[in-house]
C-alpha positions, 0 to 999 in steps of 0.5 A: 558626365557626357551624354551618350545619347541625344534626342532634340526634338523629336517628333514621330507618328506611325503610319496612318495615325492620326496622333504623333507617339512623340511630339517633341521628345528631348532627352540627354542621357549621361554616359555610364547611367542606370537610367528609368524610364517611367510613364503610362501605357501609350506616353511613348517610353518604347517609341523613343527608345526605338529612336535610340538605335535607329529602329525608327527614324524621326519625322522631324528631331535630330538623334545622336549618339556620342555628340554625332548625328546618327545618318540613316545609311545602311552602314551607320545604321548597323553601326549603331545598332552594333553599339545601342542594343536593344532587348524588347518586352517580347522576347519571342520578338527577338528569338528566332534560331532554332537553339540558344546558342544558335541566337546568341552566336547570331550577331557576333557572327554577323559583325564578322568575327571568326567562329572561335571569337564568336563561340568566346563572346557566346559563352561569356555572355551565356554564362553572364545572363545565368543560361549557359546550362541551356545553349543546347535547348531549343529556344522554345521550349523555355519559360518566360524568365529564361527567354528573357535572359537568352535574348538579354545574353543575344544583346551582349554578345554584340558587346553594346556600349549601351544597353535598353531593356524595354519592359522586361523585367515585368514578366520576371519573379522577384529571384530573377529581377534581382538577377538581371539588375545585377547583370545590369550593374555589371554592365555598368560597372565596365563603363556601359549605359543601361535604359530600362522602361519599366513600370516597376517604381522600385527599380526608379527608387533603388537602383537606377541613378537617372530617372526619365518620366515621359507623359503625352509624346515627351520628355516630361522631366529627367533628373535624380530619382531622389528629385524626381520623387520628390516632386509631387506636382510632377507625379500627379500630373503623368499619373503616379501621384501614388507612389 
């Protein structure tokens, strides 16, 4: 399959740090995947996924998005952002409105949509992510689990062509885990790309079809789960011999 998303070479270090978060990071990631992206704390997962919809911007490597080169302009930017959305590890890190239709209804409206398109695109993502029930509760006054799903349903109300969940499915029960992989299912089902960080192994064996091991700043391997498992010398070298 075509790739959506092209990461060559990617080096990137944060300000006053004196070792680089990637160090020559390449990565092609098949359209229509449900991708995992494995490594220990500190490997870069979170960094390189930044780069995927211009959060960060390389100190040196090329990005693209659909065989494009990703421009850093304010207008491609948001364009990009438009189509790679992201939910973070912290969902307080992205709910900021008052109510939970208020921050859902927060990025349709911003893309210029009419208020009725926009309350559509609310609902449908509200009743998506299982949180319909709650979009006139203020967003903090929720658990954990239920802001994960209110920014998850914040994502998709922007309509996403691809869809990454940095570390969120850590802080979710097993009852909700199962729920939010369904979503991601879904998603994928309609033609939509989803990268998931995780440290969650199962969710690399039985669901995801593409699996990415980072280790050191790099793409340590990305193939088949079944491969990547498989692979014993690979695993004791990024530290997951005992899986």
């Amino acid at each position: 399959m075509k790739p959506i998303l092209e990461l060559e070479d990617l080096h990137y270090r944060y300000p006053g740090q004196a070792t680089e978060a990637l160090r020559g990071a390449t990565l092609s990631v098949p359209s229509g995947c449900k991708a995992a992206i494995l490594g220990r704390n500190g490997c870069g997962k979170s960094t390189l996924l930044l780069h995927c919809n211009g959060i960060l911007r390389p100190d040196s490597g090329m990005v693209r998005f659909g065989g494009r080169p990703v421009t850093y302009d304010r207008r491609a930017i948001l364009e990009l952002r438009r189509r790679v959305g992201i939910v973070f590890q912290n969902p307080d890190d992205q709910l900021f409105s008052a109510s939970v239709a208020q921050d859902i209804s927060f990025g349709p409206l911003n893309l210029g949509l009419c208020e009725r398109e926009a309350r559509m695109r609310v609902e449908a993502a509200a009743e998506a992510c299982g949180v319909a029930d709650l979009l006139n509760r203020p967003t903090h006054a929720l658990s954990v689990g239920q802001k994960a799903r209110v920014a998850l349903a914040g994502v998709l109300a922007m309509d996403p062509l691809v869809l990454i969940a940095d570390e969120v499915t850590g802080s979710l029960d097993p009852w909700m885990l199962r729920q939010m992989l369904a979503i991601f299912d879904r998603l994928v089902r309609e033609g939509k790309t989803v990268l998931v960080a995780t440290h969650n192994l199962e969710i690399a064996r039985c669901w995801a079809n593409f699996a990415v091991v980072m280790d050191s700043g790099r793409v340590a391997a990305a193939d088949l789960p079944e491969r990547i498992f498989a692979d014993r010398a690979l695993l004791s070298l990024v530290g997951l011999e005992d899986v």
